[in-house]
C-alpha positions in Angstrom: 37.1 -55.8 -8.8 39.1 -52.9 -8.5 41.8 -55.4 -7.0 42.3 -57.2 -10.0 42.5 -53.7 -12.0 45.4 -52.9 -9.7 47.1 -56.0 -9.9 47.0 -56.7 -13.6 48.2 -53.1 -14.4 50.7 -53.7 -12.2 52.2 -57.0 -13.9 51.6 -55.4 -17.3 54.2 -52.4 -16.2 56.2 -55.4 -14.9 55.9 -57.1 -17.7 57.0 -54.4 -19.6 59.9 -53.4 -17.9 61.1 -57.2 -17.8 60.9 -57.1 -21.1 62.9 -54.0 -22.0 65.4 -54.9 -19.3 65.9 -58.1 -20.3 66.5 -57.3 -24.5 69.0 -54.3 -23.2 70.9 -56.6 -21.2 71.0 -59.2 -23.5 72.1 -56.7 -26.7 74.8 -54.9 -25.1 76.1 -57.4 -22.7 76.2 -60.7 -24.8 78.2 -62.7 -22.6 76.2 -62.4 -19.9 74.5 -66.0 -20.1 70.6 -65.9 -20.4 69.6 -68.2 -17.8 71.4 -65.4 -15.8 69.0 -63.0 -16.8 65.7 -65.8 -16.9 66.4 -66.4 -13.5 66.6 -63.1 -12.3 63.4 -62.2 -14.3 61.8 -65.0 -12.3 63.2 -64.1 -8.9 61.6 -60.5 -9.5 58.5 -62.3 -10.6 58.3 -63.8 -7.2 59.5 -61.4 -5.2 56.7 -59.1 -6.7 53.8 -61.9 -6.3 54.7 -62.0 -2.1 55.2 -58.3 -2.3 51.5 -57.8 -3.8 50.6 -60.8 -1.7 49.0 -62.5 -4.1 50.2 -66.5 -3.0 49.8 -69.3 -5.3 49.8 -66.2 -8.2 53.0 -65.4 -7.4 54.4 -67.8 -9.7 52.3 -67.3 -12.4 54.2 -64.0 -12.8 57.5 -65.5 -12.3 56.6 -67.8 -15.2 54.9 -64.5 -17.3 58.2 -62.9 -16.5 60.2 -65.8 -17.7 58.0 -66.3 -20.7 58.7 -62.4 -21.9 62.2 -62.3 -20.5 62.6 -64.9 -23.0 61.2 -63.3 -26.0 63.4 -60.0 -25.7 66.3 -62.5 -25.1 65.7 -64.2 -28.0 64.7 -61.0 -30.5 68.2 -59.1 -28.9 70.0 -62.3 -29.9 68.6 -62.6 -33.4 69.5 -59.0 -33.9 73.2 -59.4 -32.8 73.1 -62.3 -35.1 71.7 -60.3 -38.1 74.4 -57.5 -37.8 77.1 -60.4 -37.7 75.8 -61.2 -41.2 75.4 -58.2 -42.4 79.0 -57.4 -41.5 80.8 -60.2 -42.9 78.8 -59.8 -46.0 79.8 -56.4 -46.4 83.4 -57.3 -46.2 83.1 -60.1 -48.7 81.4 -57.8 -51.6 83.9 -55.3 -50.9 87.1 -57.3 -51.6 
């Protein structure tokens, strides 16, 4: 019991960190292409499932890391895309 207490606190802080990693990455470095950063995000999913030695788990937290590397991907490229438009819009109402 106290094994799956340990290992699902550890893929939460993973999960967390994938997270915030990935929607850094993708915010400030938009050229970097984001099947770049999803497979990274799965290759540290992996490599953390055969670290903890968990076996056939090991890719259910490369596809949880995927799955949230995804989400921040997607929120940090909505943002960019919302402070495009609010830049051009600013430019057109001003001249």
């Amino acid at each position: 019991m106290e094994a799956f207490i340990l290992i699902g606190t550890f893929i939460f802080i993973m999960g967390s960190l994938v997270l915030l990693v990935s929607g850094i990455i993708s915010f400030f470095f938009p050229r970097v292409h984001f099947l770049y950063i999803l497979g990274i995000s799965a290759l540290a999913g992996i490599v953390f499932g055969f670290f903890l030695d968990l076996g056939g788990l090991a890719f259910f937290v490369a596809a949880f890391n995927v799955f949230l590397s995804a989400i921040a991907i997607g929120l940090a490229k909505y943002g960019l895309y919302l402070k495009s438009k609010t830049d051009f819009e600013a430019e057109r109402l001003y001249n």
